[in-house]
C-alpha positions in Angstrom: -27.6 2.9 85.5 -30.8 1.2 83.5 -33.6 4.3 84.9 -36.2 1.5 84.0 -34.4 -1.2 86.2 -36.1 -0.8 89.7 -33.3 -3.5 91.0 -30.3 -0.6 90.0 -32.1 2.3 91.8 -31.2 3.6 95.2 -35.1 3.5 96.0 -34.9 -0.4 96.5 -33.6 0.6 99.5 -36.0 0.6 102.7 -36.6 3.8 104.7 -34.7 1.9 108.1 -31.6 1.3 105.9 -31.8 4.9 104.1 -32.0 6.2 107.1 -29.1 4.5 108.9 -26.6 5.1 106.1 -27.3 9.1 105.8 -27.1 9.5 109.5 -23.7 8.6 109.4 -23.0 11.4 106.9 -22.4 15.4 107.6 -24.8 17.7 107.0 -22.8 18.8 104.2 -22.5 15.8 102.2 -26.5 14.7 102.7 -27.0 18.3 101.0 -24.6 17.3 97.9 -26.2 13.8 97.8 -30.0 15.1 97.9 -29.7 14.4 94.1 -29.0 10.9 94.7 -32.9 10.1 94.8 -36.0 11.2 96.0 -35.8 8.9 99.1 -32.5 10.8 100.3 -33.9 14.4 99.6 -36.8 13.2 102.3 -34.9 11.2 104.8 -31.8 13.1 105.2 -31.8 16.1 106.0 -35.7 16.7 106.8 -35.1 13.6 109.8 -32.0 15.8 110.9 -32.0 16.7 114.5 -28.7 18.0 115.2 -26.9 20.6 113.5 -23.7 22.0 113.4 -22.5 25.1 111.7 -18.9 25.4 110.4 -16.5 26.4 107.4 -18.3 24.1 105.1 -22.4 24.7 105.5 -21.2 28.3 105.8 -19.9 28.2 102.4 -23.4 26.4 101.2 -25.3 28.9 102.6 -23.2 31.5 101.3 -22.2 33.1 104.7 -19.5 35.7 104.0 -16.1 36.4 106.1 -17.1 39.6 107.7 -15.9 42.4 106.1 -17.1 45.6 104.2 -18.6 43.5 101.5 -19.6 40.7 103.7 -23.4 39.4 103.5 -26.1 36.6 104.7 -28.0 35.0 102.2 -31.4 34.9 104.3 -33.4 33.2 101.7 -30.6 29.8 101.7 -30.8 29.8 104.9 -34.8 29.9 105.5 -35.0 27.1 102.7 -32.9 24.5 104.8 -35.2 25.8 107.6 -38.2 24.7 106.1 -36.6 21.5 105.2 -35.2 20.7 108.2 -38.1 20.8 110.8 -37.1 18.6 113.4 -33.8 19.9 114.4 -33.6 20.4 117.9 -29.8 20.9 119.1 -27.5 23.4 117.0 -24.0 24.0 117.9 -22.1 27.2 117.1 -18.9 27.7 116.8 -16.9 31.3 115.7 -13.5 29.4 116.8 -14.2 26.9 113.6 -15.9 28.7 111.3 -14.3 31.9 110.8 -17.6 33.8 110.6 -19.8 36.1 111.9 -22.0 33.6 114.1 -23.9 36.1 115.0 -25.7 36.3 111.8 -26.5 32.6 111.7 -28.3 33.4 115.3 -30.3 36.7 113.7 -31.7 34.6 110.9 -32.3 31.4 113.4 -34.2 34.2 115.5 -36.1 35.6 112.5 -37.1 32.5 111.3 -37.7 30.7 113.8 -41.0 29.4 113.1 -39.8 26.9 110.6 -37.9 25.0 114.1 -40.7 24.3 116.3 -38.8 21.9 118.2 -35.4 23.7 118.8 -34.9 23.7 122.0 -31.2 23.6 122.5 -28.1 26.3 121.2 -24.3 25.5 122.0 -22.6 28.2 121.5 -18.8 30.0 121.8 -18.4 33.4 122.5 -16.0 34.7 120.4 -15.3 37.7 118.4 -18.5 38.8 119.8 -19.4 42.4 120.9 -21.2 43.1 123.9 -24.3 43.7 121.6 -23.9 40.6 120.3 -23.5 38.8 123.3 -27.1 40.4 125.1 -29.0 39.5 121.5 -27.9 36.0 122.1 -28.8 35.9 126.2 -32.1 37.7 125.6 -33.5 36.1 122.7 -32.4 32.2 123.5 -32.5 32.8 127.1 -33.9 29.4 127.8 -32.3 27.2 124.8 -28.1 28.0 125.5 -27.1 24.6 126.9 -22.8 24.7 126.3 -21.5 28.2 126.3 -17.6 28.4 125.9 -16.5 32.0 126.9 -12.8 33.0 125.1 -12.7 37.1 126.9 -12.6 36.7 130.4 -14.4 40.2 130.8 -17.2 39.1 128.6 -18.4 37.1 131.6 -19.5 39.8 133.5 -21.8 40.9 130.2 -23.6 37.2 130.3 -23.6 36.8 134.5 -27.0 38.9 134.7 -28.7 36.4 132.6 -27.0 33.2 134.5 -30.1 32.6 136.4 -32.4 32.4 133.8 -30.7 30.1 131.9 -32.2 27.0 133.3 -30.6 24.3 130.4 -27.0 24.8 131.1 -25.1 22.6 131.6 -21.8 23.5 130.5 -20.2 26.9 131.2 -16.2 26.7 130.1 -13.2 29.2 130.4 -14.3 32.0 133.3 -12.1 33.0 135.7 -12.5 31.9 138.6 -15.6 30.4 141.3 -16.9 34.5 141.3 -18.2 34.2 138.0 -21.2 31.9 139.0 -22.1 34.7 141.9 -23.9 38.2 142.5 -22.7 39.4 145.6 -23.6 36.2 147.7 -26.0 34.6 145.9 -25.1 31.2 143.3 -26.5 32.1 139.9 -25.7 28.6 138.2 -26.6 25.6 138.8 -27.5 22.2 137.7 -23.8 22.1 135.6 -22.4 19.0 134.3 -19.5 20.6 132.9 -16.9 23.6 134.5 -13.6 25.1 133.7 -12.2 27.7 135.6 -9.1 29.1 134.3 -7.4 31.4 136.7 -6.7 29.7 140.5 -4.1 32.6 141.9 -3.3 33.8 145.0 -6.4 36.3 145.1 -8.2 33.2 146.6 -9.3 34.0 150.3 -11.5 31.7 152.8 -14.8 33.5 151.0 -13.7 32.1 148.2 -13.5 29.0 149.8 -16.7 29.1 150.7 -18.6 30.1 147.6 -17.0 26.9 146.1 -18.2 24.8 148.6 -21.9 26.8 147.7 -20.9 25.9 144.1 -21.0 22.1 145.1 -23.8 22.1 146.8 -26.0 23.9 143.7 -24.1 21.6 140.8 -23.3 18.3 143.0 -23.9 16.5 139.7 -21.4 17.7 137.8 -19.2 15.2 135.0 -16.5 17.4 133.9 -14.1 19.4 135.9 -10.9 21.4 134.4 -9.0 23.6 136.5 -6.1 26.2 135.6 -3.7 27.3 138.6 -1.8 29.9 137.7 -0.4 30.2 141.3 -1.8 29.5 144.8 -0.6 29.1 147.9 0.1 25.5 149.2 -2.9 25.4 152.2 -5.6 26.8 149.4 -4.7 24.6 147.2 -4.9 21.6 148.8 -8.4 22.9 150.4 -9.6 23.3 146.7 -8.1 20.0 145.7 -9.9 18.0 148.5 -13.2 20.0 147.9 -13.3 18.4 144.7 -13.7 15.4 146.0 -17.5 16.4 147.1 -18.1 15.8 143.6 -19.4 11.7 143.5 -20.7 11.6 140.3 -17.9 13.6 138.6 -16.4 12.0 135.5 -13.6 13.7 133.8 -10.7 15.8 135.7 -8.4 18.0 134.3 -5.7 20.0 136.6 -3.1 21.9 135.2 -0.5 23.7 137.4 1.3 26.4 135.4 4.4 26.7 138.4 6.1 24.3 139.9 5.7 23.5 143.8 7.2 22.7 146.6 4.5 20.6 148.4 2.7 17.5 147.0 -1.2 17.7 146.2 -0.8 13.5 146.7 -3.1 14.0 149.8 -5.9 15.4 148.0 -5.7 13.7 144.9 -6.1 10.5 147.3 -9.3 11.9 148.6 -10.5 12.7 145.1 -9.9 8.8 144.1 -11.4 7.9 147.3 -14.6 9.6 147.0 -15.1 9.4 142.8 -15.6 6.4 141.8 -17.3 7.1 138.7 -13.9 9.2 137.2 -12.8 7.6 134.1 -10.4 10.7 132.9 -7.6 11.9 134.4 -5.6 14.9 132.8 -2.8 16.3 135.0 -0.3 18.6 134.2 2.6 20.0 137.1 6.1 19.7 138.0 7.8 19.0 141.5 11.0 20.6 142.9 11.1 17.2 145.4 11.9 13.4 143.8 8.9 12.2 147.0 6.8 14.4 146.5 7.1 13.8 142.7 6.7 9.8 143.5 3.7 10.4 145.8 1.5 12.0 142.9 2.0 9.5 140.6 1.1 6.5 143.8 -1.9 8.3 144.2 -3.1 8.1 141.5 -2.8 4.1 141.5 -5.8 4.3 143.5 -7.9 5.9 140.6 -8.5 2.1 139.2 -10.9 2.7 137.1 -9.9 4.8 134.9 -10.1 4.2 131.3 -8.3 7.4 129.9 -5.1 9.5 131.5 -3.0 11.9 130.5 0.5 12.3 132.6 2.2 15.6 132.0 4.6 15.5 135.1 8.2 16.7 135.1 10.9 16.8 138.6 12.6 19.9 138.6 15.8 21.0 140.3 15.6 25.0 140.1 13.1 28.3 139.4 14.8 27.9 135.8 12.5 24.4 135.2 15.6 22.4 134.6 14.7 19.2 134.5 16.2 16.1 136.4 16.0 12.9 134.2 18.1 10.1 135.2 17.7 6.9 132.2 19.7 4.6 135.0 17.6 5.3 137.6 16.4 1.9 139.2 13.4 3.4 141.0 10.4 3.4 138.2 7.6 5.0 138.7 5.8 1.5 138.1 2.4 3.2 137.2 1.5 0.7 134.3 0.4 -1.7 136.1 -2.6 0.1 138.0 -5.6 0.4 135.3 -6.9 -2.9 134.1 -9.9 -0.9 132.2 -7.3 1.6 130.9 -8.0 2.4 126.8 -5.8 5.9 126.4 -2.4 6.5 127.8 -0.2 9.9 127.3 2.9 10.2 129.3 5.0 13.2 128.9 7.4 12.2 132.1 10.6 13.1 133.4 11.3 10.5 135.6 10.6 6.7 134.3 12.8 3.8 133.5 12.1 0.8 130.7 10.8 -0.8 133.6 7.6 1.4 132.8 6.7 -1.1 130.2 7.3 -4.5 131.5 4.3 -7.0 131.0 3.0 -3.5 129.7 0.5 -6.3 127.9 -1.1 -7.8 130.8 -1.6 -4.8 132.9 -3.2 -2.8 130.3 -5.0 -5.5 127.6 -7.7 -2.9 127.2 -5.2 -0.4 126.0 -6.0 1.3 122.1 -4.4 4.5 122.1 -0.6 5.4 123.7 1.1 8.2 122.9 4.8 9.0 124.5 6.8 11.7 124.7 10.4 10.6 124.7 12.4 13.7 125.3 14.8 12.3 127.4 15.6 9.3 125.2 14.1 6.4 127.0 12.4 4.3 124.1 14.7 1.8 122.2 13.9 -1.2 120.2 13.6 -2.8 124.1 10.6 -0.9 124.7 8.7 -0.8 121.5 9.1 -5.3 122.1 7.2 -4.3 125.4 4.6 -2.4 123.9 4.1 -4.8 120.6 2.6 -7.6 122.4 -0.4 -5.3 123.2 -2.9 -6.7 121.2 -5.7 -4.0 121.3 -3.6 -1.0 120.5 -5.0 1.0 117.6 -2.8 4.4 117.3 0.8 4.5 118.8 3.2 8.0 118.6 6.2 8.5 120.2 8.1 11.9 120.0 11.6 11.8 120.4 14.6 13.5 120.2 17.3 10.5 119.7 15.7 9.4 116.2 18.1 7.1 115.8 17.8 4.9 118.4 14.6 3.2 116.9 15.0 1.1 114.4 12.4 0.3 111.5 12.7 -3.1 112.3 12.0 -2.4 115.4 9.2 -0.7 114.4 7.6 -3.1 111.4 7.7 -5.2 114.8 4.9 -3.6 116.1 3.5 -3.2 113.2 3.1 -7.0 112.2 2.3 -8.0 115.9 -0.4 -5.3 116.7 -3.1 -6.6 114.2 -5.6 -3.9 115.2 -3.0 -1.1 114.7 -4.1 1.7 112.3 -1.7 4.2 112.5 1.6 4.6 114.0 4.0 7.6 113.5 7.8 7.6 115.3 8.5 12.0 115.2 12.2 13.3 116.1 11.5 16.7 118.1 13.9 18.9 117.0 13.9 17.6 113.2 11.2 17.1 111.2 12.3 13.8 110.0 9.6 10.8 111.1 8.8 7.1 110.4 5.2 7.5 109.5 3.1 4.4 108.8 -0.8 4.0 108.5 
């Protein structure tokens, strides 16, 4: 490039436009590209108001796997400091990084002064001590906003300092509704995002009660995922239906690690009765009884708005989990046909018929992402004509054990008649042989 052609430099471009394309770029990459031109050393990462730490910027700012020799290069990290003064939101993760996040929150701590306008910190305890975890809650009291526990027991390290942390909004992984408590009194509140972890018979009608407390103090919350590890049937329908006190809730995840004997359908009714605004369903459980099985799934056609669900459902005949599948059976669940807004689909069923996909096309226009789980070899080339006339799907995988039953042609099918299809991938479970196409 001609350094006295003005039309061949990167500084013809306006600030706006600048602006636009770095912001589209990782923290990482507008760090290598600085040296593109003066105009991206002062737009990038100097108008940067999010940051997030992990594998890569630790590596730039020569952050060390703790170890014996491990160390923290404090003057790299108080340069990109003083060049970044406008970040407000940083997001920390151990889980991604592989480092000692603590040190990242001493130097933030010590130089603080370079990020007046910090005011929020996401951040996952993990590999943490007890030390660690006090330095955090003391010093940013007032700026955690997302804090993802991985110890159970570390929760009762943080609790003290629940109260005073008025910008949370997520709290993920505790145990159970106890861990937002001391002794009777609700230490959380204003959440917008929950996950409780272990739902077990230890439950009682106090318990009940401080969940209904719980609502009360966090009535907006958005996200919901709950763990039951095992509960009796009359708790866990009372739980279920309390959920349903949640109006403005948004995303619900239920997993049931046991199988049961009753039906949650009743419940699960009330919770698509009452929230309207839930666009995400996740729900993960298996049924001894074919009706109550069948009930689940027809509550859940009441949930019409929803835009993404995930089915994990199997019918199961004994304690040993053995699972009754039946390809001939001419009762489908006929579930497609429920979501008209529906954009991402994940079925991992038991009990379903071809029938599943019929007019798949009209019931579900909207639909861009559909993954199946085929273990009880239900897909054929039948099926894959179904699901190629849907002309908004983007990504499509199907894991299956009968890798022979599809066809390529069957599959260059969907490719040629999905025109907005990116990616598709065809996996045999127990082999890794696959049809991948992108």
């Amino acid at each position: 490039m001609d350094k006295n052609n003005n039309k061949s430099s990167f500084d013809r471009f306006g600030d706006d436009l600048a602006d636009l394309i770095l912001r589209y770029l990782s923290l990482e990459d507008q760090l290598r590209l600085e040296c593109v031109s003066k105009q991206f050393q002062s737009l990038g990462i100097q108008r940067r108001t999010h940051i997030i730490f992990g594998f890569n910027l630790n590596q730039k700012l020569r952050v060390k796997p703790f170890s014996t020799s491990g160390y923290f290069d404090t003057e790299n990290w108080s340069s990109l400091m003083k060049r970044s003064p406008n970040v407000r939101t940083i997001g920390i993760n151990t889980s991604t990084s592989g480092y000692r996040d603590i040190q990242l929150i001493e130097a933030i701590h010590r130089f603080r002064r370079h990020w007046p306008l910090l005011r929020q910190i996401d951040c996952t305890i993990d590999n943490y001590t007890d030390k660690d975890i006090e330095f955090v809650c003391k010093r940013f009291t007032k700026m955690i906003n997302k804090m993802i526990i991985y110890l159970f027991d570390q929760i009762d390290i943080i609790k003290p300092y629940l109260s005073s942390m008025t910008a949370l909004r997520e709290l993920s992984s505790i145990r159970n509704i106890d861990d937002t408590f001391i002794g009777d009194q609700l230490v959380v509140k204003g959440l917008h995002r929950l996950s409780c972890d272990r739902l077990d018979n230890t439950w009682t009608r106090d318990h009940l009660k401080r969940l209904e407390t719980f609502i009360d103090g966090n009535s907006y919350l958005k996200r919901l995922k709950l763990h039951f590890t095992s509960m009796d049937y009359n708790t866990c329908v009372s739980v279920l239906s309390l959920i349903g006190r949640f109006e403005e809730l948004e995303q619900l995840g239920i997993r049931f690690d046991l199988f049961y004997h009753f039906s949650i359908a009743e419940p699960l009714l009330t919770i698509a009765n009452s929230c309207r605004r839930l666009k995400s369903l996740k729900l993960e459980l298996k049924a001894d009884s074919l009706v109550s099985y069948k009930n689940i799934f027809n509550a859940i056609k009441h949930m019409k708005q929803l835009k993404r669900l995930d089915l994990n459902g199997f019918y199961v005949i004994n304690q040993l989990n053995d699972h009754m599948v039946d390809p001939s059976l001419s009762e489908s669940l006929e579930l497609i046909n429920c979501w008209p807004h529906l954009t991402h689909l994940s079925l991992r069923l038991s009990l379903y018929n071809r029938h599943l996909f019929w007019d798949i096309h009209r019931n579900l226009p909207k639909l861009q992402c559909l993954y199946i789980d085929d273990s009880f070899d239900i897909i054929d080339g039948l099926c894959l004509s179904f699901i190629s006339r849907l002309k908004s799907l983007m990504t499509l995988t199907i894991d299956t054990k009968n890798y022979k039953s599809i066809n390529k042609s069957d599959v260059n099918q969907v490719m040629n008649s999905c025109l907005k299809l990116k990616s598709i991938s065809i996996n045999s479970i127990p082999n890794d042989k696959s049809i991948h196409s992108q």
